[in-house]
N, C-alpha and C positions, 0 to 999 in steps of 0.2 A: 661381324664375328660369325666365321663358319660353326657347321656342328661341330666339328671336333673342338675346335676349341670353346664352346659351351660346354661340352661333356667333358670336359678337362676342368674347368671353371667348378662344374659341379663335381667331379671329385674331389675335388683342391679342397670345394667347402666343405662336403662331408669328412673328409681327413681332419680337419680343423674341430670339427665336431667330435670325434670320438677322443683326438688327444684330450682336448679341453673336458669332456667326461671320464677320462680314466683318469685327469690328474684331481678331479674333483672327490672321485670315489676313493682314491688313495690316499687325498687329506681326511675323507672321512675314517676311512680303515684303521687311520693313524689315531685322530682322536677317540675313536669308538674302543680301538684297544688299549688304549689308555685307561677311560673311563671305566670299562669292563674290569682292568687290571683293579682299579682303584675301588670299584664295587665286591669284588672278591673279595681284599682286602678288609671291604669292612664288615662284609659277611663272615669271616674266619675270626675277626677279632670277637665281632658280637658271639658265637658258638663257644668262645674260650672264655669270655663272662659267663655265660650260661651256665658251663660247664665250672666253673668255679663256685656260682649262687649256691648250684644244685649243692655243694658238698655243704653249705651253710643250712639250708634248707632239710636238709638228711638229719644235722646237729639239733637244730630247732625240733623235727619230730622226733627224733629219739628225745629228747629232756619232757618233750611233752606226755610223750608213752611211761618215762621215769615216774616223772609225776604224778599220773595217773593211776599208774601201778603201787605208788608208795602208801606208807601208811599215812592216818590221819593227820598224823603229827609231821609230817614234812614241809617244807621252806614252798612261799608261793611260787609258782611259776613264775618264772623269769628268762627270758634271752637279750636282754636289753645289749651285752655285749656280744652278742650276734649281729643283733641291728647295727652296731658299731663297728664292726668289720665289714657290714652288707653294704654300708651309706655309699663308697668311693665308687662299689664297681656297682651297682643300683644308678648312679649316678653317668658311671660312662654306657651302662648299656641304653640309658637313654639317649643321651649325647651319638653313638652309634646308631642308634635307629633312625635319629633324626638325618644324621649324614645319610645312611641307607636309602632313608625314603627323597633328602633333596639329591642323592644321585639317581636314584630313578626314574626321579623327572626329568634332569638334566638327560639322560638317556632317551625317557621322551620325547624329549623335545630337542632332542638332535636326530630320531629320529624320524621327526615330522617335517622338521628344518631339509633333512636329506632329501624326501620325498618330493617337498616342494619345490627341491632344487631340481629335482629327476623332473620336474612336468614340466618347469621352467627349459630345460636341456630338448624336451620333447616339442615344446611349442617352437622355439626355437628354431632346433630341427625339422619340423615341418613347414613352418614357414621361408626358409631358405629354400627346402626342397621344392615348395609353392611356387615361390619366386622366380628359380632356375626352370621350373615348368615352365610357366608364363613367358620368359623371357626365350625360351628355344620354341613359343608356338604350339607346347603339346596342350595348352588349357587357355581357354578363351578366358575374355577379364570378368565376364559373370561367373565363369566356374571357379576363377581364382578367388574370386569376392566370397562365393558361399563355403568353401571349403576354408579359407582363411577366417572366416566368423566362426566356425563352426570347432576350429581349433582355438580360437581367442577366450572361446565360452569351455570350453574344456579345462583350460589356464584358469580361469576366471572364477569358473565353480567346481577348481578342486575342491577343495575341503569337502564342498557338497559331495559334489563324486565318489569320493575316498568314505565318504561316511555310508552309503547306499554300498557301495565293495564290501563295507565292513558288514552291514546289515545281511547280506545277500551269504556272504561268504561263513557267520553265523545261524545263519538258514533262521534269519527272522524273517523275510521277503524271499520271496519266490525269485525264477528265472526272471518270469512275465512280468512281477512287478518291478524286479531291479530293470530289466531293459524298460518297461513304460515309464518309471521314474525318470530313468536317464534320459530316452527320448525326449521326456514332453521338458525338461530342463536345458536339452541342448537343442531346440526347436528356435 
C-alpha cells in the first residue's frame, strides 16, 4: 500500500468516526430533550400545587388570627377541613418531587453515560489514529506501545480523571496539583 492510499485509508476512518459521533450526539439530544421536556413538566405542575397549598395555607392563618383575635368565648380552633382539602394535593406534591428528584438522576446519569461514551469515541479515535500511524511508518512500535497505554489508562481512569476535572474546575486543587494528580495516575 502506497502513501496515498494510506492517507485515504486514514481519512476513510476518521470520516467513520465523526458520522458514528454525530449520530451518537443526536440520539443523546433527542433523549436529553425529552427528559428536559418531562422535567419542566414536572417542575410547572409541582409550582401550581404550591401555588394552590399557599391559598389553603393563607385560610389556615387567617382562622388562626380569627381566633386569636376573638373573644373568650369562641369555638376552638379548628382547620380539620382544610387538612381535608390539603390531603390530595400534599400528596401529589410529594408524588412530584419524587418524580423530579428520579428525573434528575436519570439526567445524571445520562449525563455521565454521555461522557463515558465521549471518552470511549476519544480512545477509539486515538487508537485508530495510532494504528494508521504505525502502519504508514510515522511511529516506531515502542512509540505506539507507550502512547496507546497511555490513552488505555485515560479510558480506564476516567471516572478518576473527570472527578480531578471536577475538583480542579471547583478550584479545590490547584493547576499543580490537578496536573500532578493526573500525571502520577497516567504514569
Amino acid at each position: 500500500m502506497d502513501l496515498f492510499d494510506k492517507a485515504a485509508k486514514v481519512a476513510q476512518d476518521v470520516g467513520e468516526t465523526v458520522i458514528n459521533s454525530a449520530k451518537s450526539v443526536g440520539d443523546y439530544l433527542k433523549f436529553t430533550n425529552s427528559e428536559q421536556r418531562d422535567y419542566a413538566g414536572l417542575k410547572v405542575q409541582l409550582n401550581k400545587v404550591d401555588k394552590e397549598l399557599e391559598s389553603f395555607y393563607a385560610e389556615i392563618g387567617k382562622r388562626y388570627v380569627d381566633y386569636v383575635n376573638a373573644p373568650a368565648s369562641a369555638d376552638a380552633f379548628n382547620v380539620d377541613d382544610i387538612i381535608t382539602q390539603m390531603e390530595p394535593l400534599l400528596s401529589l406534591k410529594a408524588e412530584t418531587e419524587l418524580k423530579i428528584s428520579e428525573k434528575e438522576q436519570a439526567i445524571r446519569d445520562a449525563e455521565k453515560e454521555k461522557a463515558r461514551a465521549k471518552a470511549q469515541e476519544r480512545f477509539e479515535a486515538e487508537s485508530k489514529r495510532l494504528e494508521n500511524a504505525l502502519a504508514m511508518d510515522i511511529l516506531t512500535v515502542d512509540e505506539y506501545n507507550e502512547k496507546i497505554a497511555v490513552a488505555k489508562k485515560k479510558y480506564q481512569y476516567y471516572d478518576i480523571l473527570r472527578k480531578y476535572e471536577m475538583q480542579f474546575n471547583m478550584q479545590i486543587i490547584t493547576k499543580e496539583e490537578y496536573d500532578a494528580k493526573v500525571n502520577e495516575l497516567l504514569k
